[in-house]
C-alpha positions as CSV (number, residue, x, y, z in Angstrom):
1,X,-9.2,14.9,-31.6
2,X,-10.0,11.2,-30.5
3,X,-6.7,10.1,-31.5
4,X,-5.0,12.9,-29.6
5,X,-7.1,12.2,-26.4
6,X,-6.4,8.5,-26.8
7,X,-2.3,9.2,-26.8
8,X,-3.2,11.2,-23.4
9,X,-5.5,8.6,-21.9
10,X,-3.2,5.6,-22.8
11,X,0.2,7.7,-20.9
12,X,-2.3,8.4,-18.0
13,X,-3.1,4.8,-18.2
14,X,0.2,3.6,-18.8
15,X,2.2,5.2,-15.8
16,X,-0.9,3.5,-13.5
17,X,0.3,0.1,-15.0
18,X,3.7,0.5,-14.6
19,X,4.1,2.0,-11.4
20,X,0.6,1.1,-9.5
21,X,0.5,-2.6,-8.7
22,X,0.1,-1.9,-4.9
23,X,-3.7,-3.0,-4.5
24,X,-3.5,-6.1,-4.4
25,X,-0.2,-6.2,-3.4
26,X,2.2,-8.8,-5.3
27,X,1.0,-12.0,-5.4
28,X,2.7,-14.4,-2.7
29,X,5.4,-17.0,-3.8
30,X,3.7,-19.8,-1.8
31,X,0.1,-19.3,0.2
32,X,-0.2,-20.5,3.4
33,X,-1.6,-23.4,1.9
34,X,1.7,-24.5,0.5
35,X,3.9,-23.7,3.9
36,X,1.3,-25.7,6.1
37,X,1.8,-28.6,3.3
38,X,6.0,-28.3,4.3
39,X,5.6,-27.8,7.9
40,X,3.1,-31.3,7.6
41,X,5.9,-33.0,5.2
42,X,8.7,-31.9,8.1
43,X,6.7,-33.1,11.0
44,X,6.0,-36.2,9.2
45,X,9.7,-36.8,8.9
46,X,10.6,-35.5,12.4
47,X,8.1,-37.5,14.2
48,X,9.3,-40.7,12.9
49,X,13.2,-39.6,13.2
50,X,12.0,-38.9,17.2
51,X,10.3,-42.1,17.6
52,X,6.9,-40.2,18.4
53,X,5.2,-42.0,15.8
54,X,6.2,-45.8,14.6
55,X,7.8,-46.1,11.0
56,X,4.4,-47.9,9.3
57,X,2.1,-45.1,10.7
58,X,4.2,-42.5,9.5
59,X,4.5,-44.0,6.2
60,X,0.2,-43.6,6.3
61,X,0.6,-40.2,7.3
62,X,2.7,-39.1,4.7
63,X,0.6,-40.7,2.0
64,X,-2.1,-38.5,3.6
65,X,-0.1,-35.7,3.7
66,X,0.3,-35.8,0.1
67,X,-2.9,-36.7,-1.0
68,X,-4.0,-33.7,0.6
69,X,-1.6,-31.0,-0.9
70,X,-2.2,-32.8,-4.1
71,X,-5.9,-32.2,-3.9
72,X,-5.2,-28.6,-2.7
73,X,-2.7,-28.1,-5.9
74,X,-5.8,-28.7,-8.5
75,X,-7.4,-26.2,-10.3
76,X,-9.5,-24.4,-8.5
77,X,-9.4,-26.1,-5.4
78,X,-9.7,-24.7,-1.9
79,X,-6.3,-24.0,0.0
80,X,-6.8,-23.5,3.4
81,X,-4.2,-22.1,6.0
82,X,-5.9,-23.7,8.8
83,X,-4.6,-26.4,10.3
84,X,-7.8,-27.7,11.3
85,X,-9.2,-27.5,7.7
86,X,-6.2,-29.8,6.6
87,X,-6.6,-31.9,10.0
88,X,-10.2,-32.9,8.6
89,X,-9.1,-33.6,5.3
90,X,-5.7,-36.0,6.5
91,X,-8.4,-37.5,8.8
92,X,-10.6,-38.3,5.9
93,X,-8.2,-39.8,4.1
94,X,-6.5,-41.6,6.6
95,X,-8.5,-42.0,9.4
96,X,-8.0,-40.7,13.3
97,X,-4.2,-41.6,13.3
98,X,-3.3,-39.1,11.3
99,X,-3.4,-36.4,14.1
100,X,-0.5,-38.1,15.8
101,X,1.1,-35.5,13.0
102,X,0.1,-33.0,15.5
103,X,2.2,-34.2,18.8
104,X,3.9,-31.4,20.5
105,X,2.9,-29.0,17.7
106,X,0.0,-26.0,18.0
107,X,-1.4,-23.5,15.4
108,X,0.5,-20.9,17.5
109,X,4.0,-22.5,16.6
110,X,2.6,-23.2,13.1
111,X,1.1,-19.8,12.3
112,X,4.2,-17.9,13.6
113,X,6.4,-20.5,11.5
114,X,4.3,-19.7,8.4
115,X,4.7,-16.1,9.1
116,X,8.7,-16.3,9.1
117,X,8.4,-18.9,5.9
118,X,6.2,-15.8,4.2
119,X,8.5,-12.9,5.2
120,X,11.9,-14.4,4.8
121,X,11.0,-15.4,1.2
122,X,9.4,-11.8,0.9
123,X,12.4,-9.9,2.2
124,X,14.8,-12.0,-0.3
125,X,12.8,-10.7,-3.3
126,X,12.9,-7.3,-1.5
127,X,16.3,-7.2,-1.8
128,X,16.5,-8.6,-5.3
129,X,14.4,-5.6,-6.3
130,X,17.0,-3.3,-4.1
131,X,19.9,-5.0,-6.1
132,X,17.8,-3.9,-9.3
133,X,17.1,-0.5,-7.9
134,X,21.3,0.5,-6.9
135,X,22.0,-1.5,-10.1
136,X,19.9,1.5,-12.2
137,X,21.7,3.9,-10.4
138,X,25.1,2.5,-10.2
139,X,24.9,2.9,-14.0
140,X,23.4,6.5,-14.3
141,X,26.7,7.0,-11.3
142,X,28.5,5.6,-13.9
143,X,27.5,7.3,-17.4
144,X,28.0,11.0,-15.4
145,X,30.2,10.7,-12.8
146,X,31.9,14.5,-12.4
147,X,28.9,16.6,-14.3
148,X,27.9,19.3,-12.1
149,X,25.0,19.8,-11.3
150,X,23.0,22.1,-8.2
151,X,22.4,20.8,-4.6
152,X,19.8,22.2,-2.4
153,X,18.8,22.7,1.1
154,X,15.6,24.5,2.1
155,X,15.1,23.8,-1.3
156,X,17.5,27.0,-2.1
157,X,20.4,25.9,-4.5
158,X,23.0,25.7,-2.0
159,X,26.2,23.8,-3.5
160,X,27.3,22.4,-6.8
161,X,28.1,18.8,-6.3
162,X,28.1,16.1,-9.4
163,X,25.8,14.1,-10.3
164,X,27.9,10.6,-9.4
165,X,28.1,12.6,-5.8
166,X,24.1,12.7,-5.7
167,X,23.6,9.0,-7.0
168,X,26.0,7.7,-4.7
169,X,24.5,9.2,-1.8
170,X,21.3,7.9,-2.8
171,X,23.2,4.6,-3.2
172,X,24.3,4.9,0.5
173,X,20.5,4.5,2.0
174,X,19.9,1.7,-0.4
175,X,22.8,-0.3,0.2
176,X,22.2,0.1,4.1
177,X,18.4,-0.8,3.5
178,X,19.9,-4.1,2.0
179,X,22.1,-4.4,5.0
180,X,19.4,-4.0,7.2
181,X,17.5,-7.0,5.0
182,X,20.6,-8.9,5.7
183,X,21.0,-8.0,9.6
184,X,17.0,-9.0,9.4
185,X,17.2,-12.3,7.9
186,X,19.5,-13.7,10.4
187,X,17.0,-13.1,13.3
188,X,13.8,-13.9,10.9
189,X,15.3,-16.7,9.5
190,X,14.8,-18.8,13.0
191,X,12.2,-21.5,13.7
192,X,9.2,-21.5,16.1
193,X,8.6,-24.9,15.3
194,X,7.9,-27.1,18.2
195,X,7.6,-24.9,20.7
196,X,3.3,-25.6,20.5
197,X,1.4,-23.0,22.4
198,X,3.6,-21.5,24.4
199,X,5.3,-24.2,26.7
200,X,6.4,-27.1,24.3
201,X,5.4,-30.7,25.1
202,X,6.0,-34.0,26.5
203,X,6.6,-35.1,23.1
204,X,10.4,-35.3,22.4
205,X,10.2,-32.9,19.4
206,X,13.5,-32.1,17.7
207,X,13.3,-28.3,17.2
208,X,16.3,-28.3,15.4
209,X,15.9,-30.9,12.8
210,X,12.5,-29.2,12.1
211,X,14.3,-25.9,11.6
212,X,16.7,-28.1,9.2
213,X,13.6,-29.4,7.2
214,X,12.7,-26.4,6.3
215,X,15.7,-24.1,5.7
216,X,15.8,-22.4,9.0
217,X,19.4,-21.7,10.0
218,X,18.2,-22.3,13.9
219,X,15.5,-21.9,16.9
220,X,13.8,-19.0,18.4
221,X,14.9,-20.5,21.5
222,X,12.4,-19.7,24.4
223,X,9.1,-21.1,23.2
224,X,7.0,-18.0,24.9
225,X,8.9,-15.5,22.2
226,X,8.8,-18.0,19.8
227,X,5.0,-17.4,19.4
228,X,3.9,-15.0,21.8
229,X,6.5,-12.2,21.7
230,X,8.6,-12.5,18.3
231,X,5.6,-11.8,15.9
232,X,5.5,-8.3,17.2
233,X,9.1,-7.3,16.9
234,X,9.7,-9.9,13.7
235,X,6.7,-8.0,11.9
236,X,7.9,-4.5,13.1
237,X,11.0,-5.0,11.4
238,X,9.6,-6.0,8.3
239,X,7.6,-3.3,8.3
240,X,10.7,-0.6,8.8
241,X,12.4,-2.2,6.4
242,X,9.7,-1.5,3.8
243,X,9.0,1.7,5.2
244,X,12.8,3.2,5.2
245,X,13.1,1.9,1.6
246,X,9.8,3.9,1.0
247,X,11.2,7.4,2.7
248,X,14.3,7.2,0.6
249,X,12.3,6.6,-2.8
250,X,9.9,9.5,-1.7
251,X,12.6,12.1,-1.1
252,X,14.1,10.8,-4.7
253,X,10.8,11.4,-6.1
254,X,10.1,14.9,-4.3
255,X,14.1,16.0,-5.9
256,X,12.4,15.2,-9.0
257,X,8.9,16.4,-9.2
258,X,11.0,20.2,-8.1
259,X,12.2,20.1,-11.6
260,X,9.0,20.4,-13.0
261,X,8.3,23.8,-12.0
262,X,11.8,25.2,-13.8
263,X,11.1,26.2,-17.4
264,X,14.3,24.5,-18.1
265,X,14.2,21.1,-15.9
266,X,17.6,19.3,-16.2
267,X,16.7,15.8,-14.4
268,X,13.1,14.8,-15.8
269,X,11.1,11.7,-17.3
270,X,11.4,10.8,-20.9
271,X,8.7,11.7,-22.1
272,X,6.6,8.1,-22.4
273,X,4.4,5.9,-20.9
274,X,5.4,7.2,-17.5
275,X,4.2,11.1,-18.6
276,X,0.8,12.5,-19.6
277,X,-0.5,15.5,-21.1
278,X,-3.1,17.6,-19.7
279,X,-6.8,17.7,-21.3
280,X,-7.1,21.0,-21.7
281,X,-3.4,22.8,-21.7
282,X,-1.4,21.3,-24.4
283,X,1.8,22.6,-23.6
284,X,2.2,20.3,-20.3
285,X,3.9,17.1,-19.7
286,X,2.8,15.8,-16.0
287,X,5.3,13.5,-14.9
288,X,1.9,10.6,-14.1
289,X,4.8,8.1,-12.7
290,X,6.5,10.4,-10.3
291,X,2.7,10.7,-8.7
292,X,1.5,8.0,-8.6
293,X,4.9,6.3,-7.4
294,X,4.9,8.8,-4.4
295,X,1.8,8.0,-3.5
296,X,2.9,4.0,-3.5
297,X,5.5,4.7,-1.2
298,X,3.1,6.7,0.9
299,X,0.7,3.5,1.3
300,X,4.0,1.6,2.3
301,X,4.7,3.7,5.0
302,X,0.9,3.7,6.0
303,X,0.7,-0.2,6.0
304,X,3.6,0.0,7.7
305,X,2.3,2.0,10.2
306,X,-0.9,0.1,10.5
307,X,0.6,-3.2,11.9
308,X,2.9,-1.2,14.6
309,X,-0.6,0.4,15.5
310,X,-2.1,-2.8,16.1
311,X,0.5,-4.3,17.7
312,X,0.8,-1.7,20.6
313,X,-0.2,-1.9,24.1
314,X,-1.6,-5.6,23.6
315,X,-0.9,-8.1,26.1
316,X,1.3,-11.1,24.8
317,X,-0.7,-14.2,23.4
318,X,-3.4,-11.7,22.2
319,X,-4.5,-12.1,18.3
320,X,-4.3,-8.5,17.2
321,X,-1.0,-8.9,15.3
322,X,-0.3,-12.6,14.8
323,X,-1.1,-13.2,10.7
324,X,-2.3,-17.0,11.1
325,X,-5.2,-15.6,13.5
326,X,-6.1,-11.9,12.5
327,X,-5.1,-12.1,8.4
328,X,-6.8,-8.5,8.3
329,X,-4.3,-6.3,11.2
330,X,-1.5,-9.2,11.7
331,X,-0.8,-10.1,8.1
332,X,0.4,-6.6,7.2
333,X,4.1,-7.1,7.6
334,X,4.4,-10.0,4.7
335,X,1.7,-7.2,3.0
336,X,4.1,-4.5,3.5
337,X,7.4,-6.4,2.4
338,X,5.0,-7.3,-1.0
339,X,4.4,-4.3,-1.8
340,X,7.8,-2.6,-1.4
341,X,8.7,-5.2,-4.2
342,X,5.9,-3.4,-6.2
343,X,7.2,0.0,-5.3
344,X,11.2,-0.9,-5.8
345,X,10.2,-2.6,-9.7
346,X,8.3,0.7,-10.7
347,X,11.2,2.8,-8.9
348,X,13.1,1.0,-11.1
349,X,11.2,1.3,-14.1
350,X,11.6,5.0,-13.7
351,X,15.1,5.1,-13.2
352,X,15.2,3.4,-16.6
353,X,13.2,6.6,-18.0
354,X,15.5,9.7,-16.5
355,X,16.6,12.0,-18.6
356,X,19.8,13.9,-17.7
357,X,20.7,17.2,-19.5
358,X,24.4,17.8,-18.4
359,X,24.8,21.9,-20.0
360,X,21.2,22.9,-18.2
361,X,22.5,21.6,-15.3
362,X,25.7,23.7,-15.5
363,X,23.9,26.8,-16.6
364,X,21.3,26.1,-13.3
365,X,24.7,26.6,-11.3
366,X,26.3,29.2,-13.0
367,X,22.9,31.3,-12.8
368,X,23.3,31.6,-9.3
369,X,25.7,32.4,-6.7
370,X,25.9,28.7,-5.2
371,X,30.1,28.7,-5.2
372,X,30.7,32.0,-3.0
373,X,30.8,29.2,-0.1
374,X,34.5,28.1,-2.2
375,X,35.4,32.5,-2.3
376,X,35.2,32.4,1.4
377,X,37.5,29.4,1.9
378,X,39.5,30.9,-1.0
379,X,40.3,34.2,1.0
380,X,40.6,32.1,4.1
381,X,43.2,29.4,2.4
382,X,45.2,31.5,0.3
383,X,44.9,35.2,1.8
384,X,44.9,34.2,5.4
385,X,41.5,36.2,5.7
386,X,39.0,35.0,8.8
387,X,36.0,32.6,7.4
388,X,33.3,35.1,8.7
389,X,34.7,38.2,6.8
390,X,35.1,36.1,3.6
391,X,31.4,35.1,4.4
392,X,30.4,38.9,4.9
393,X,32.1,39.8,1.7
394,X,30.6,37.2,-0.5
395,X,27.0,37.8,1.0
396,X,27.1,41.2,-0.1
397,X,28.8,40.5,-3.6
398,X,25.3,38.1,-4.1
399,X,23.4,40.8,-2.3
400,X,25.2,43.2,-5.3
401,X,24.7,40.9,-8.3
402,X,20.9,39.6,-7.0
403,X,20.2,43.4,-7.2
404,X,21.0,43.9,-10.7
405,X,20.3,40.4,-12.2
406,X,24.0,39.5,-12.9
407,X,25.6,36.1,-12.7
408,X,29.2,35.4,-10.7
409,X,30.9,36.1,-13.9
410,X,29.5,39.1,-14.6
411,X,30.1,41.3,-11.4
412,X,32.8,43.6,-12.4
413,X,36.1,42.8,-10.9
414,X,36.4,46.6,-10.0
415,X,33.1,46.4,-7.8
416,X,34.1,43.1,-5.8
417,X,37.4,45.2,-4.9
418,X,35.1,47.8,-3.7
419,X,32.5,45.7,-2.0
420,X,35.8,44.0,-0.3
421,X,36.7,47.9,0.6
422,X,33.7,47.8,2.8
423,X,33.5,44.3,4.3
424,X,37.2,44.9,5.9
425,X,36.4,48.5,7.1
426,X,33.4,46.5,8.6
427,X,35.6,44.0,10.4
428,X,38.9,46.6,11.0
429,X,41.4,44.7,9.1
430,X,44.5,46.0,8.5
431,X,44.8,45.3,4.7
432,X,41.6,46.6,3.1
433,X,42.4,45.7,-0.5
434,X,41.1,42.3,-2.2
435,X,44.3,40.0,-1.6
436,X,42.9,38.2,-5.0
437,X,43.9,38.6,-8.2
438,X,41.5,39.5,-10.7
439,X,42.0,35.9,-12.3
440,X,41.8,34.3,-9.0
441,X,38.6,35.9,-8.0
442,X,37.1,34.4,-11.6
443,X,38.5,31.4,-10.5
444,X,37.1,31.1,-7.3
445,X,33.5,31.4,-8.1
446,X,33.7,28.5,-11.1
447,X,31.5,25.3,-10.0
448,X,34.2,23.5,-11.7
449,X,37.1,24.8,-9.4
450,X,34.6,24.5,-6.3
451,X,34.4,20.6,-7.0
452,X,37.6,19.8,-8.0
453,X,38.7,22.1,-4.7
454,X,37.1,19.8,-2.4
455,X,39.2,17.6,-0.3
456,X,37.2,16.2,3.0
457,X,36.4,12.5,2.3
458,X,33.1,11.8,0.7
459,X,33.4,14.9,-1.4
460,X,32.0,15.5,-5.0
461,X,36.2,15.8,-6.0
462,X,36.4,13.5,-9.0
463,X,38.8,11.0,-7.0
464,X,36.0,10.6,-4.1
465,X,33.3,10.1,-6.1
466,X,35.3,7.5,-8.3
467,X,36.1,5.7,-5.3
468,X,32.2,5.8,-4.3
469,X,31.2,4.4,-7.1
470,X,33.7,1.7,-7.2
471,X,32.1,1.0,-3.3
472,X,29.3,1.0,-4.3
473,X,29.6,-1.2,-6.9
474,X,31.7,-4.3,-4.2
475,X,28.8,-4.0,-1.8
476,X,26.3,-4.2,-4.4
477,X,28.3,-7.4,-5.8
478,X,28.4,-8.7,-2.1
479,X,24.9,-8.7,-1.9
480,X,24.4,-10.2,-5.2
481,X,26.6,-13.0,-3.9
482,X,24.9,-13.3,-1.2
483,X,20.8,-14.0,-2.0
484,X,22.6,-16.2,-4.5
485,X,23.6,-18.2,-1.4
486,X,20.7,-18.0,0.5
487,X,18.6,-18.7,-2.3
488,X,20.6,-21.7,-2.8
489,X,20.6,-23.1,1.0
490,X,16.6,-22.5,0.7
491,X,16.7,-25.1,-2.5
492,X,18.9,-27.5,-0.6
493,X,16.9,-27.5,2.1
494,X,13.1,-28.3,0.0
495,X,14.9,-30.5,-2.1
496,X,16.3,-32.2,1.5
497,X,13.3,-32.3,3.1
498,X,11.5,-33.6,-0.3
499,X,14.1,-36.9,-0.3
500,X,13.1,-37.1,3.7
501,X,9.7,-37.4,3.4
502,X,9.9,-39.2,0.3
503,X,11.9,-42.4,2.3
504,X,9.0,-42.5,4.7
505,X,6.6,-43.9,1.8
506,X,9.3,-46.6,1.4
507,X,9.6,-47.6,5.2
């Protein structure tokens, strides 16, 4: 008995550490700490560059500079994110000179820098993880392209599509979550740098070469947004981002956990570290990951929701939703960004664990009278019959087959011609007889006829949904292509700014 409760307990267990990673949420790639230690190595560059500080002084301040993030990158040392923190220690190590550092500069412009630093390296791992995530399903497009499987709406099977049609869709609202990464880089991606408070300075601070040093590809330009206004609509972003990401996986999840409650499920988990049994009723399997992952993406959207609630109806210049003042309400957008990593690596994870069976899926569809919607067009097409009488006439052929537990294929042909009888005395048409062959009827009402009938663009028609996939799999390439580039100007631009403030040691 113990070692069957221990199998239970360690697949309850299991799916938690897996999929539930979201308190905390993922650790940071650099703290605060480390961005206030580039934003002092960039300043020390830029105010020697700008003549704001003499060469020899800011050769001292850089040795400060790094004895101070060397101290900080010790074991167990503390790593402040306050400026004034660090301010004390350069002063301690260098004396009162070493807050000439600080001309023309503010914690405003240096908390809302950190805060772009933070996201813009958070949003380029989110969309590693959505690469990962369209990846999964790209291949599960791939494996079962044209199987056929049901659709639903109202969560009534409504159509038979394929399963490369359903994966593809979901595809869609993953590869325009990663566009909307991409749309949201280029206006994150901008320095605040310089601007100081509010109003810049009477220092001669080059904004752009600061935005240089440190990988920005430009300025927020007006120095009142830059610090003031842009945190608001820079963290709401974010926040969307994570949170559309997070609708999409839920409605994934919800198609999922439906299964559950057939007899016969034919989309399910493999049965694993991401399913549990029950303690008492041995013949379940709970699908623990699909759980637990919903409720993930629910405390992404709630997060979400939090930061756009603490951001509304407060005056600019208030400290309500800026990170580097209020790390409790402001910080939530580089929170929420973290944790949609989480979320997208255990979405993943159970991609990697679906089970598709391709004949229960067939049977689901030809157990039910989902392709009537093809008899209608059928009658319409090919018999010049009027949509709404086709529509009448294959209601009440479900209506007669519902009524005596019978399948499409086994209504007798003799009945449809009857039923058809009716529906065109109904409608006065001048042909009452079923202008459809007995073999044409069959035909009609196959899923595999209904698929391969369609034609609009988009469809689930084998041709469509190979040119989907083949879409999707360019776009997902493109965006490969592309964090490889950004990830690369980010390491030119360290390793830039490293060589800078290295040469002011020398001077």
């Amino acid at each position: 008995m113990a070692g069957l409760y221990s199998g239970w307990n360690r697949a309850w267990v299991g799916a938690i550490g897996v999929l539930v990673m979201i308190v905390p949420a993922a650790a940071q790639q650099h703290d605060p700490f480390f961005w206030l230690g580039e934003i002092n190595k960039a300043s020390a560059v830029m105010v020697v560059e700008s003549g704001i500080v003499p060469k020899e002084l800011g050769a001292r301040i850089a040795d400060a500079v790094r004895r101070v993030t060397a101290a900080g990158d010790r074991p167990g040392a503390l790593r402040s994110g306050n400026y004034l923190v660090i301010e004390d220690a350069l002063i301690k190590n260098g004396g009162p000179d070493m807050t000439r550092l600080h001309s023309g500069r503010s914690r405003q412009d240096i908390g809302a820098t950190i805060q772009r630093l933070a996201i813009r390296d958070d949003l380029l791992e989110a969309l590693d993880r959505l690469n990962g995530v369209r990846g999964a399903l790209l291949a599960l497009a791939q494996k079962y392209p044209n199987a056929i499987i049901p659709a639903y709406t109202w969560g009534v099977q409504a159509q038979p599509i394929t399963l490369g049609h359903y994966l593809t869709a979901y595809l869609s609202a993953f590869t325009r979550d990663a566009e909307r990464v991409r749309e949201a880089y280029a206006r994150i991606n901008l320095s605040p740098l310089g601007a100081a408070a509010l109003g810049t300075s009477s220092f001669p601070v080059d904004r752009p070469r600061l935005a240089q040093l440190l990988g920005f590809d430009g300025v927020v330009e007006n120095s009142l947004d830059a610090n003031q206004i842009s945190p608001i609509d820079t963290g709401a972003e974010a926040a969307g981002i994570a949170s559309t990401s997070a609708l999409t996986i839920g409605t994934f999840i919800a198609d999922i956990t439906q299964q559950y409650a057939e007899t016969k499920p034919w989309f399910l988990l493999t049965e694993g570290e991401l399913t549990g049994t029950s303690s008492i009723m041995p013949q379940k399997r709970n699908p623990s990951g699909l759980v637990f992952l919903r409720a993930q993406a629910s405390t992404v959207i709630g997060h979400a929701q939090t930061f756009l609630l603490v951001a509304h109806n407060v005056a600019a210049g208030m400290s309500d939703y800026k990170p580097f003042i209020n790390a409790t309400q402001g910080d939530q957008p580089n929170n929420v960004v973290r944790e949609l990593v989480d979320l997208l690596d255990g979405f993943r994870a159970l991609i990697g664990t679906l089970a598709f069976d391709e004949a229960r899926a067939l049977a689901e569809v030809n157990a039910d009278y989902s392709t009537t919607t093809e008899l209608a067009d059928t009658l319409q097409r090919e018999a010049d019959v009027p949509f709404r009488v086709g529509h009448h006439f294959a209601s009440e052929l479900v209506n007669f087959g519902r009524a005596r537990d019978l399948k499409p294929s086994d209504i007798p042909y003799a009945e449809a011609q009857r039923i058809y009888l009716e529906a065109a005395a109904t409608f006065k048409l001048p042909n009452p007889n079923l202008p459809l062959s007995e073999a044409a009827f069959r035909r009609a009402l196959t899923p595999e006829n209904m698929v391969n009938a369609s034609q609009g663009l988009g469809g689930p028609q084998p041709a469509e949904v190979a040119r989907m996939i083949s879409g999707q799999a360019t776009r997902l390439q493109s965006d490969r292509n592309w964090l490889d580039d950004q990830r690369r100007k980010l390491k030119d631009a360290s390793t830039a700014l490293d060589a800078a403030f290295a040469a002011l040691h020398s001077q």
